[in-house]
DRENPA-3360 file (N, C-alpha, C; in nm, 2 decimals, always signed):
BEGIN
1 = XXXXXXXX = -0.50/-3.96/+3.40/-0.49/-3.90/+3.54/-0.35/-3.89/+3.58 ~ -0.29/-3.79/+3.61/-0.16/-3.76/+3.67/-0.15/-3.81/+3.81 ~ -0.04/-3.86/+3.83/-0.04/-3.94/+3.99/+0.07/-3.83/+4.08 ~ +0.00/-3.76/+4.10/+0.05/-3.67/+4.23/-0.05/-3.58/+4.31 ~ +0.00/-3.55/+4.43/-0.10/-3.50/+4.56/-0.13/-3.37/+4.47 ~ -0.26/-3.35/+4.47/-0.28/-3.20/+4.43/-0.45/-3.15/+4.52 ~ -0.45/-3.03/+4.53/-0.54/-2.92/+4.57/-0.62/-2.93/+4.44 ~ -0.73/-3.01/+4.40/-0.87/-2.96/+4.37/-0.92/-2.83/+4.33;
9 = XXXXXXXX = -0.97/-2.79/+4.24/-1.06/-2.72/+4.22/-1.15/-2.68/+4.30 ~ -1.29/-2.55/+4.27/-1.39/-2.56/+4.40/-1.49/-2.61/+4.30 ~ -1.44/-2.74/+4.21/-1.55/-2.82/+4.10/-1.70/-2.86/+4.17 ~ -1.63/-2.88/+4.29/-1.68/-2.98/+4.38/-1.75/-2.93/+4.48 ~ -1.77/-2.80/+4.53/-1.85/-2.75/+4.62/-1.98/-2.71/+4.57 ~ -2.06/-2.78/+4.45/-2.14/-2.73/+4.43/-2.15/-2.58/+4.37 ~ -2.14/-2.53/+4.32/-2.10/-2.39/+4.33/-2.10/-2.35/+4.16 ~ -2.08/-2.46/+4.08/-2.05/-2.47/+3.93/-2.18/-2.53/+3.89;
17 = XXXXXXXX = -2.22/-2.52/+3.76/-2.35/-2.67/+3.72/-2.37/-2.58/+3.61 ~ -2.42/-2.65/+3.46/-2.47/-2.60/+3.38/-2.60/-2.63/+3.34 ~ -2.67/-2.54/+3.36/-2.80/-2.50/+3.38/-2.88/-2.62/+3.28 ~ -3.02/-2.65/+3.36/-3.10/-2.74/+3.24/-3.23/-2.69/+3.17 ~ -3.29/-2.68/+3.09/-3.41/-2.69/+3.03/-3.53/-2.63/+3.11 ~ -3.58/-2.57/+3.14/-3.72/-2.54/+3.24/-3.81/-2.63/+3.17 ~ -3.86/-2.71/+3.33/-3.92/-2.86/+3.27/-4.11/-2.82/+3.32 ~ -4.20/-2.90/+3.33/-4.33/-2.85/+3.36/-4.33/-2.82/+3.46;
25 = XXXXXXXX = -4.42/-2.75/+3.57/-4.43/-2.73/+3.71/-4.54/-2.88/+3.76 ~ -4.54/-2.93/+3.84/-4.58/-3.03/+3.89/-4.57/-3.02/+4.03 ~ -4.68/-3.04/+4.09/-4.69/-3.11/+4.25/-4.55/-3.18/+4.29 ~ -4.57/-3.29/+4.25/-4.49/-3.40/+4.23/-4.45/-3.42/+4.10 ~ -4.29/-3.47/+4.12/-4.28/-3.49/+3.99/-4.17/-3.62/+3.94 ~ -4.22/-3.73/+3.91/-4.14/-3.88/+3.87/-4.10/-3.80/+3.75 ~ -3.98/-3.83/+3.75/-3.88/-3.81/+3.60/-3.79/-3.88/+3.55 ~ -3.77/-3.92/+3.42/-3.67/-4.02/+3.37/-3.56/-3.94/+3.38;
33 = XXXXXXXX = -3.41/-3.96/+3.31/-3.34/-3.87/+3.20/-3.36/-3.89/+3.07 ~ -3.33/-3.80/+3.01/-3.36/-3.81/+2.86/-3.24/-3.92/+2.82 ~ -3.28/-3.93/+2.65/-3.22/-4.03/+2.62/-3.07/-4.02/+2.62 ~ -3.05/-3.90/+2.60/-2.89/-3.89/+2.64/-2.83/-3.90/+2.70 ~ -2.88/-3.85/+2.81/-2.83/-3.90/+2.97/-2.85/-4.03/+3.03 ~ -2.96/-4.09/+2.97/-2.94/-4.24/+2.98/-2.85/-4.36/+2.92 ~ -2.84/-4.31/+2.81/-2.73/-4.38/+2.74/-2.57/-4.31/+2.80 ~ -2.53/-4.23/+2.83/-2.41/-4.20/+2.92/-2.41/-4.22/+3.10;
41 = XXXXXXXX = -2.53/-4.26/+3.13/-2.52/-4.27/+3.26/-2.56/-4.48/+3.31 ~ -2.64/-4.51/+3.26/-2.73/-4.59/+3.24/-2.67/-4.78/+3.20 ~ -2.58/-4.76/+3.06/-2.51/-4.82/+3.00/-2.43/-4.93/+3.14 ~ -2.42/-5.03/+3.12/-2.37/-5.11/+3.24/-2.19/-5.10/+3.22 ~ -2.12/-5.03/+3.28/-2.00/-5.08/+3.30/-1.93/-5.17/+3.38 ~ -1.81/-5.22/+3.34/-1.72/-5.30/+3.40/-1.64/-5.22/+3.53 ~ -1.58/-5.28/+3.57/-1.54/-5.22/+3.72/-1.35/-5.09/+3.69 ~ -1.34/-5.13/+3.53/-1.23/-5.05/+3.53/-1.26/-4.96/+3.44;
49 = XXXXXXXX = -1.40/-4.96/+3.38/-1.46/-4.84/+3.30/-1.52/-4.76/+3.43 ~ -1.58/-4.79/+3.51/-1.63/-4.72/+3.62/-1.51/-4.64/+3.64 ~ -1.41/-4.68/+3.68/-1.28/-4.64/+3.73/-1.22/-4.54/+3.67 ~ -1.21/-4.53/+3.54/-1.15/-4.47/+3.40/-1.22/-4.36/+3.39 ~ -1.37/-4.38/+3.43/-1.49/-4.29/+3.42/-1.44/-4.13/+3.54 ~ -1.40/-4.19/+3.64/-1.42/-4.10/+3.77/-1.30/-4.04/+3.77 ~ -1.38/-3.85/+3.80/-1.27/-3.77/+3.85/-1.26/-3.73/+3.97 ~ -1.33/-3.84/+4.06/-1.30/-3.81/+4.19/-1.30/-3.94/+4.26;
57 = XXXXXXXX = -1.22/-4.01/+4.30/-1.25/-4.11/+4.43/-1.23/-4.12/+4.54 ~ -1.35/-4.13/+4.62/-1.30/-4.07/+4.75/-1.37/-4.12/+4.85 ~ -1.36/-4.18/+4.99/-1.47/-4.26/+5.08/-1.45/-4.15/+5.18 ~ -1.58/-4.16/+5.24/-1.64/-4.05/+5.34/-1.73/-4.09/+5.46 ~ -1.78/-4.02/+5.51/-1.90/-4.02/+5.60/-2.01/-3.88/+5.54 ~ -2.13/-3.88/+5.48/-2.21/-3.80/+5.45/-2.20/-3.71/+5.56 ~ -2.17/-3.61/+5.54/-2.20/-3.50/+5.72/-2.34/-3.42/+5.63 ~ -2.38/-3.36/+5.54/-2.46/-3.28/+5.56/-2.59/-3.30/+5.37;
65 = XXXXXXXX = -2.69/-3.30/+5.41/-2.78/-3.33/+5.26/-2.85/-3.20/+5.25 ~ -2.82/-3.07/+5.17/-2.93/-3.01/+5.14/-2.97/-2.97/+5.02 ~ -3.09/-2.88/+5.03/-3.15/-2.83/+4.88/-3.16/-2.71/+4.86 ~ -3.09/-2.65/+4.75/-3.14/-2.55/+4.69/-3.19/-2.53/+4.57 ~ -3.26/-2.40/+4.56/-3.31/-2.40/+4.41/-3.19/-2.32/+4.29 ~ -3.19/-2.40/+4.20/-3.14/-2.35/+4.06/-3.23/-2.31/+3.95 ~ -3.25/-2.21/+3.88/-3.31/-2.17/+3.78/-3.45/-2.25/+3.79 ~ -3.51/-2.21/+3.92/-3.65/-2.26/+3.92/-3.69/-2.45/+3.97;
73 = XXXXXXXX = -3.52/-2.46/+3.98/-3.55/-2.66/+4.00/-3.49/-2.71/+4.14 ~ -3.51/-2.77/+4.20/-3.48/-2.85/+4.35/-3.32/-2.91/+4.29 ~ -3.23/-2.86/+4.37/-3.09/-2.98/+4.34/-3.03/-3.01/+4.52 ~ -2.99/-3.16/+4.51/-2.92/-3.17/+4.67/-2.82/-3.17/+4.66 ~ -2.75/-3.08/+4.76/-2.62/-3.09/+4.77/-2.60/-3.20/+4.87 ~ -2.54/-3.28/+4.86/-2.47/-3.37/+4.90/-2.30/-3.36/+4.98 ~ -2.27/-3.36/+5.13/-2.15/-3.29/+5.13/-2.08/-3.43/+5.20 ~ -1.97/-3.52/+5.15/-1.91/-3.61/+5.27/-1.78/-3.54/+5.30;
81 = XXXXXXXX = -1.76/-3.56/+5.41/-1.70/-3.55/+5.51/-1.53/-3.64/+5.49 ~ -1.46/-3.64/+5.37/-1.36/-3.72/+5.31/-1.27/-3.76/+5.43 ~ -1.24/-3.89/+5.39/-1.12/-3.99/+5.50/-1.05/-3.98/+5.41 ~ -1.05/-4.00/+5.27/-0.91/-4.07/+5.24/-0.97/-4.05/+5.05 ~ -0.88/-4.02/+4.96/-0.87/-3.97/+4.84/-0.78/-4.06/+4.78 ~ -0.82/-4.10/+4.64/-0.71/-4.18/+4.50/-0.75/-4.09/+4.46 ~ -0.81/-4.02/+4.38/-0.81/-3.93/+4.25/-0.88/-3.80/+4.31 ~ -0.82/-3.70/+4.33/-0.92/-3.57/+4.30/-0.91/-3.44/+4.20;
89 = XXXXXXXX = -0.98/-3.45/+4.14/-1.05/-3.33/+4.00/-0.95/-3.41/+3.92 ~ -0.93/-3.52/+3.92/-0.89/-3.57/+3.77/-0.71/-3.62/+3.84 ~ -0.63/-3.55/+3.91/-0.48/-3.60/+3.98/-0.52/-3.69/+4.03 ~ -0.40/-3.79/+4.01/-0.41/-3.92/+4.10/-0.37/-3.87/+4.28 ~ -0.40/-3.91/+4.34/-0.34/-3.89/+4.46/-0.23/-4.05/+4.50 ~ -0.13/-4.07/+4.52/-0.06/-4.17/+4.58/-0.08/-4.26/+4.69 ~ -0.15/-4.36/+4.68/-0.15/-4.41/+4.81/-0.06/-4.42/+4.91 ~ +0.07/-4.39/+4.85/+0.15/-4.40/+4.97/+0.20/-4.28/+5.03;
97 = XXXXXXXX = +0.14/-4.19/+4.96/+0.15/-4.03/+5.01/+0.22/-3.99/+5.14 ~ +0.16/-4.04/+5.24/+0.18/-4.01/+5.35/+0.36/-4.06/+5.37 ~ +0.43/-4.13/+5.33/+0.57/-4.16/+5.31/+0.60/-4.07/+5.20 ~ +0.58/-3.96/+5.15/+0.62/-3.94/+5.01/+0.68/-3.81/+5.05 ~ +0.74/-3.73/+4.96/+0.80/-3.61/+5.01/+0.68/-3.48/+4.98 ~ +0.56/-3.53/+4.92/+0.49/-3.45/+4.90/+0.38/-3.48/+4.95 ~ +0.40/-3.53/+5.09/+0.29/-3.57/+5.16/+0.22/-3.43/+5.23 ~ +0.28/-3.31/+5.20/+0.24/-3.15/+5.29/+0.10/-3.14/+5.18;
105 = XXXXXXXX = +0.14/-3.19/+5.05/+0.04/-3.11/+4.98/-0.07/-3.18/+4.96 ~ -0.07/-3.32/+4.97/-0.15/-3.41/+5.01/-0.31/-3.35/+5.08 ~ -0.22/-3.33/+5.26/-0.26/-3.26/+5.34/-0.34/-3.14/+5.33 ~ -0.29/-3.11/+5.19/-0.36/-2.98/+5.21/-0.49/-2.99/+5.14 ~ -0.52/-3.11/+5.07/-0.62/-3.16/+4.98/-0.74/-3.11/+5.07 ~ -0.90/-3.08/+5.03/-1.03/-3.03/+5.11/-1.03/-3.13/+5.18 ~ -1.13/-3.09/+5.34/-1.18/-3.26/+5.40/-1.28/-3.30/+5.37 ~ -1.38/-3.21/+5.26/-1.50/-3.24/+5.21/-1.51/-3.21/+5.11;
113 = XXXXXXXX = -1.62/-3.29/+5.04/-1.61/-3.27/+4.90/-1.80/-3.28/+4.87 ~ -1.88/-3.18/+4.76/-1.99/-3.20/+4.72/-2.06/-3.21/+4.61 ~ -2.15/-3.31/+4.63/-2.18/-3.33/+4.50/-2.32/-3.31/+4.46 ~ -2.33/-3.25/+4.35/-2.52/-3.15/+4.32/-2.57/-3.30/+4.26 ~ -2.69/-3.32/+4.32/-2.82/-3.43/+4.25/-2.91/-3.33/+4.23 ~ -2.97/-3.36/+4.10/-3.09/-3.32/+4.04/-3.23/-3.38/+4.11 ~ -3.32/-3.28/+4.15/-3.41/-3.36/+4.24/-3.39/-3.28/+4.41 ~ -3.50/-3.30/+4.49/-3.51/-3.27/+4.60/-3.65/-3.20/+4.66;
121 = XXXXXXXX = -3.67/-3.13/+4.73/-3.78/-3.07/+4.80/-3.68/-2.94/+4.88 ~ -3.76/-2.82/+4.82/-3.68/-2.68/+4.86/-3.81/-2.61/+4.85 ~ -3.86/-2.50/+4.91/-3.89/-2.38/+4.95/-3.88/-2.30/+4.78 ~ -4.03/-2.24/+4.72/-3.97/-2.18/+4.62/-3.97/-2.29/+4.50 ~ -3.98/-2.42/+4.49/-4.01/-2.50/+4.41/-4.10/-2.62/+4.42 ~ -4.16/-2.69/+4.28/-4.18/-2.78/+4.32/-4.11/-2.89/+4.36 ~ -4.16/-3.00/+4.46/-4.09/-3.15/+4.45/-4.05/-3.16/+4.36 ~ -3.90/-3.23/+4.35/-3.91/-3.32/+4.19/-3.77/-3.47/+4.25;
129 = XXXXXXXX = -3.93/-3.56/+4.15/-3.78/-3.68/+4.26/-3.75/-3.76/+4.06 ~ -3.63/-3.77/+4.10/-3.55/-3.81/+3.95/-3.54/-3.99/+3.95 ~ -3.60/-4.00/+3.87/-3.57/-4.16/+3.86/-3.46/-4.22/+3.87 ~ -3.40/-4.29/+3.96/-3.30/-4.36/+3.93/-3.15/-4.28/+4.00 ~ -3.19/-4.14/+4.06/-3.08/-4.09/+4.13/-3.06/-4.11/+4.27 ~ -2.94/-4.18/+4.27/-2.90/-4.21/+4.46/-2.93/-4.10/+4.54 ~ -3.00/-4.17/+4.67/-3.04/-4.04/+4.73/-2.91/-4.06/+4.89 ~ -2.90/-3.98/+4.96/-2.79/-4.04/+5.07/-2.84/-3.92/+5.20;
137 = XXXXXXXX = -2.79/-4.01/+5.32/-2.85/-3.94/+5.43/-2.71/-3.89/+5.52 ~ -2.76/-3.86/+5.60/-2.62/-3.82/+5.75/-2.55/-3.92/+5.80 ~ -2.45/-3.94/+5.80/-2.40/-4.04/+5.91/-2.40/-4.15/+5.80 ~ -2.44/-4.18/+5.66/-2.37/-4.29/+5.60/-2.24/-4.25/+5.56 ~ -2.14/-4.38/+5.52/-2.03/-4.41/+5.50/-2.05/-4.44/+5.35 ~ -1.99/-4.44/+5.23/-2.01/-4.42/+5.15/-1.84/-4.38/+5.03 ~ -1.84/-4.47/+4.98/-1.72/-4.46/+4.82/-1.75/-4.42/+4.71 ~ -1.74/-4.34/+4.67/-1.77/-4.25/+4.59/-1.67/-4.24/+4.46;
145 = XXXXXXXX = -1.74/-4.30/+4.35/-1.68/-4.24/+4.18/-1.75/-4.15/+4.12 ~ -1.70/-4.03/+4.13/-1.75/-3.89/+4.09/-1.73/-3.83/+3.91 ~ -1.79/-3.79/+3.88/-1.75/-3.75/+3.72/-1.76/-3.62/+3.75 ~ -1.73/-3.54/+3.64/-1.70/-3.40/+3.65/-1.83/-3.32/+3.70 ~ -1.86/-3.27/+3.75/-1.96/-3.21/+3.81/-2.04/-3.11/+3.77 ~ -2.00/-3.04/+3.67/-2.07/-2.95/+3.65/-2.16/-3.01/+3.44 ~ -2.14/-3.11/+3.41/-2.18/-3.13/+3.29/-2.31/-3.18/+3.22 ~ -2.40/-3.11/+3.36/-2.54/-3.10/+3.32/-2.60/-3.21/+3.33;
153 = XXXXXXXX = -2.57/-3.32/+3.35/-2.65/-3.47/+3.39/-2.70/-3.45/+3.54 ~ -2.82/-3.48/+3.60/-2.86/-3.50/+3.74/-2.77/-3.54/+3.84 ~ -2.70/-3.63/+3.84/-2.62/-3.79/+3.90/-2.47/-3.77/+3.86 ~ -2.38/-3.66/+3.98/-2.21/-3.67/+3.91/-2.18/-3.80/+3.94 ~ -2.26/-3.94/+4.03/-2.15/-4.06/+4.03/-2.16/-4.11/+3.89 ~ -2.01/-4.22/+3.86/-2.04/-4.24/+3.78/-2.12/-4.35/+3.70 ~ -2.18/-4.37/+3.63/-2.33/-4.49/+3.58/-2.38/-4.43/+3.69 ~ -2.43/-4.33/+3.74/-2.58/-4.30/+3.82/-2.54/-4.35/+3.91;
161 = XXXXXXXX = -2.59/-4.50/+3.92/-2.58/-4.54/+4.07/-2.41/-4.63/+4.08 ~ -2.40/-4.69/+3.94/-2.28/-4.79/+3.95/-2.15/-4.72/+4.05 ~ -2.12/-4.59/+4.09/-2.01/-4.57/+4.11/-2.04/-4.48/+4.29 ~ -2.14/-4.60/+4.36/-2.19/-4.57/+4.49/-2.19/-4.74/+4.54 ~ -2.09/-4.68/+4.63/-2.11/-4.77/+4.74/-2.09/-4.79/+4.86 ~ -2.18/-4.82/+4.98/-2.23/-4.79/+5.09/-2.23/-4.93/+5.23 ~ -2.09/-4.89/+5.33/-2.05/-4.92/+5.42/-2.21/-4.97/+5.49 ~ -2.20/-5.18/+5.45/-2.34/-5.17/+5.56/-2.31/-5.35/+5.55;
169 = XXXXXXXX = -2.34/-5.39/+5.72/-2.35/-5.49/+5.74/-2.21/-5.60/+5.71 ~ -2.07/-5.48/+5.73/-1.96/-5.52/+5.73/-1.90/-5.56/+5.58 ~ -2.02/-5.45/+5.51/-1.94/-5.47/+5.30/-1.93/-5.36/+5.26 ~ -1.90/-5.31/+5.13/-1.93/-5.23/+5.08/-2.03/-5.24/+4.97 ~ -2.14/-5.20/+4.98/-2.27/-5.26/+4.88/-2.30/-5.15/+4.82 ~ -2.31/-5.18/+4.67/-2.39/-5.07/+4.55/-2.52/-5.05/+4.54 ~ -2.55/-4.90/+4.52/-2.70/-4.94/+4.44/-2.72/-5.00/+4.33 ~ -2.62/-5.01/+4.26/-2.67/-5.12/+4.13/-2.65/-5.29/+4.14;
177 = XXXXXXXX = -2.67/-5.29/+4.28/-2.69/-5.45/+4.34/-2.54/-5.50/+4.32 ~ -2.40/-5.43/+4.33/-2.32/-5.48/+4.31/-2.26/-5.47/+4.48 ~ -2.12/-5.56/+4.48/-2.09/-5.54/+4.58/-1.94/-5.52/+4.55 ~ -1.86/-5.46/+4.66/-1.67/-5.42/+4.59/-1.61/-5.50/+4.69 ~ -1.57/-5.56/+4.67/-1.41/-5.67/+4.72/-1.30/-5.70/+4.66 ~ -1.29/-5.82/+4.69/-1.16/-5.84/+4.61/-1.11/-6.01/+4.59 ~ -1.12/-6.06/+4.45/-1.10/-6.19/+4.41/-0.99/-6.27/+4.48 ~ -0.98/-6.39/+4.48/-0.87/-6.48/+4.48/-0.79/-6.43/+4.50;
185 = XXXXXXXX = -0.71/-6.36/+4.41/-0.58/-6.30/+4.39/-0.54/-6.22/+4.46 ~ -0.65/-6.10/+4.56/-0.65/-6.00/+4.64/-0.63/-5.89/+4.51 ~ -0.74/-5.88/+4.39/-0.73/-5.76/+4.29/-0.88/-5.72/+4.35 ~ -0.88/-5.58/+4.32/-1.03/-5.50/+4.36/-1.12/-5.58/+4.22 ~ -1.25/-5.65/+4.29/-1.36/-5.67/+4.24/-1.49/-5.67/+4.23 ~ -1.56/-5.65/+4.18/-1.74/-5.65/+4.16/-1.75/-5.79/+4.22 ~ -1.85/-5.77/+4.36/-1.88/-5.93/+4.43/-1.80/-6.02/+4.45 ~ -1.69/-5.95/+4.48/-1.55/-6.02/+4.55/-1.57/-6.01/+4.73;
193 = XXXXXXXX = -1.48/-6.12/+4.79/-1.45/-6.15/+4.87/-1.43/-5.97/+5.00 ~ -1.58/-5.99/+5.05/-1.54/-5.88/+5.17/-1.41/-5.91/+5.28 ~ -1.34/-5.75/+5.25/-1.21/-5.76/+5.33/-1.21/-5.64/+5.40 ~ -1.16/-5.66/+5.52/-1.13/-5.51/+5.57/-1.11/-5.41/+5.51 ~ -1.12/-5.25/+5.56/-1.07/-5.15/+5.46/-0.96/-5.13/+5.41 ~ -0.84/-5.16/+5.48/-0.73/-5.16/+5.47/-0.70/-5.24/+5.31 ~ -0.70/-5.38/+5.34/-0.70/-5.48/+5.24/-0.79/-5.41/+5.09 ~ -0.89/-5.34/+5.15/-0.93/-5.34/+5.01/-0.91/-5.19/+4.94;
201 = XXXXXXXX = -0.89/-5.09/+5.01/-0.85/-5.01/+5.00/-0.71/-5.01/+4.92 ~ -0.60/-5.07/+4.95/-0.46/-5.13/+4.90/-0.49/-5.14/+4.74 ~ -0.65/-5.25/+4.78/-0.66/-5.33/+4.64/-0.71/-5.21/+4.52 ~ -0.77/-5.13/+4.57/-0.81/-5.02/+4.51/-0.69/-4.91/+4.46 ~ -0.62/-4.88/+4.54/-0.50/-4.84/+4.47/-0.45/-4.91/+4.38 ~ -0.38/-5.01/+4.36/-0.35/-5.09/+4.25/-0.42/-5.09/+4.16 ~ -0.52/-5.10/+4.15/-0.65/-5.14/+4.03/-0.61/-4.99/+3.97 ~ -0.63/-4.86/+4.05/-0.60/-4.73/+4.00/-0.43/-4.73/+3.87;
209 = XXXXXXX = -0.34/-4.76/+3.99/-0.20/-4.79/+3.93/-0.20/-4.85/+3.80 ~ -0.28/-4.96/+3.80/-0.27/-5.11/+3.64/-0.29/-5.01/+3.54 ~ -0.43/-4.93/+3.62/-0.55/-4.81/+3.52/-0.44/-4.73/+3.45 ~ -0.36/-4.64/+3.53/-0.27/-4.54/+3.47/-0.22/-4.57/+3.36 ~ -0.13/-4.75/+3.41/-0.02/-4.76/+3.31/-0.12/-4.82/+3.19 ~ -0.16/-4.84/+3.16/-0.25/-4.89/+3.03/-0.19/-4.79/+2.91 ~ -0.19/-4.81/+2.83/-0.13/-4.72/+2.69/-0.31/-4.64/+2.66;
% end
């Protein structure tokens, strides 16, 4: 990842996706992923493979959930409403941006960003609800590690659920039962020490920083 403010792609508006397979028609329809996508999605990572994983990181507020149909299948678009960006379409963004001399372009970054889940209820299709894909509503708050978006898996976060986590009851909590804070030391952690956003947010940039310099 290159560490400077950059302008995004429109990867992220939903707008891109490479098409899947026409699957049975069903009322209702429980679905796994195949084995492929379960072994790339599925696989438990560590909190700096998550990290390594995402071309997007970014915390929000959900503003808008809808569905439309692709090539005969329900997909939700998913839209938050971005506060604040480390990485977008793959550039680092600077935490300290806002002091930086390229803090204009920063600025010019989207305030929203979307992301297509496989699965939904649309007009024109059947149901189809996907095993194992985070579902998200209006008005949550939400940290988001996004993988490239258009590469045919149901789930751009990344590990499906591992790279979601959701502002509740004063933490940040995962669906993969993890929670993000930050240890002893004040380093970003899996079931560390809940700290303000600020504090952890800081810690989150560094963790990105360590990530870069790695050989």
């Amino acid at each position: 990842m290159k560490r400077h403010p950059s302008v995004p792609p429109a990867a992220r508006d939903g707008r891109r996706w490479r098409a899947l397979r026409p699957r049975r028609w069903l009322a209702v329809a429980l679905v796994a992923f195949t084995a492929t996508a379960a072994s790339a999605g599925f696989v438990a990572l560590d909190l700096s493979q998550r990290l390594a994983a995402a071309e997007s990181v970014a915390v929000g507020v959900i503003g808008d959930v809808d569905v439309v149909v692709r090539d005969g299948e329900p997909w939700t678009l998913v839209t938050m409403e971005v506060e604040r960006w480390w990485v977008a379409a793959g550039a680092r963004v600077a935490g300290d941006a806002a002091e930086d001399a390229d803090a204009a372009a920063e600025a010019a970054l989207p305030g929203s960003l979307t992301a297509a889940f496989w699965g939904g209820r649309a007009p024109g299709a059947p149901p189809l609800q996907v095993a194992g894909v985070p579902t998200f509503a209006p008005g949550e708050r939400v940290l988001w590690l996004l993988r490239a978006a258009d590469d045919g898996l149901g789930a751009p976060t990344v590990g499906v659920t591992q790279g979601v986590w959701r502002w509740a009851a004063g933490a940040w909590r995962g669906d993969d039962g993890s929670s993000l804070g930050v240890d002893d030391d004040g380093g970003l952690a899996l079931d560390g020490q809940a700290v303000p956003d600020e504090v952890l947010f800081a810690a989150l940039d560094a963790a990105l920083d360590d990530l870069e310099a790695q050989p």
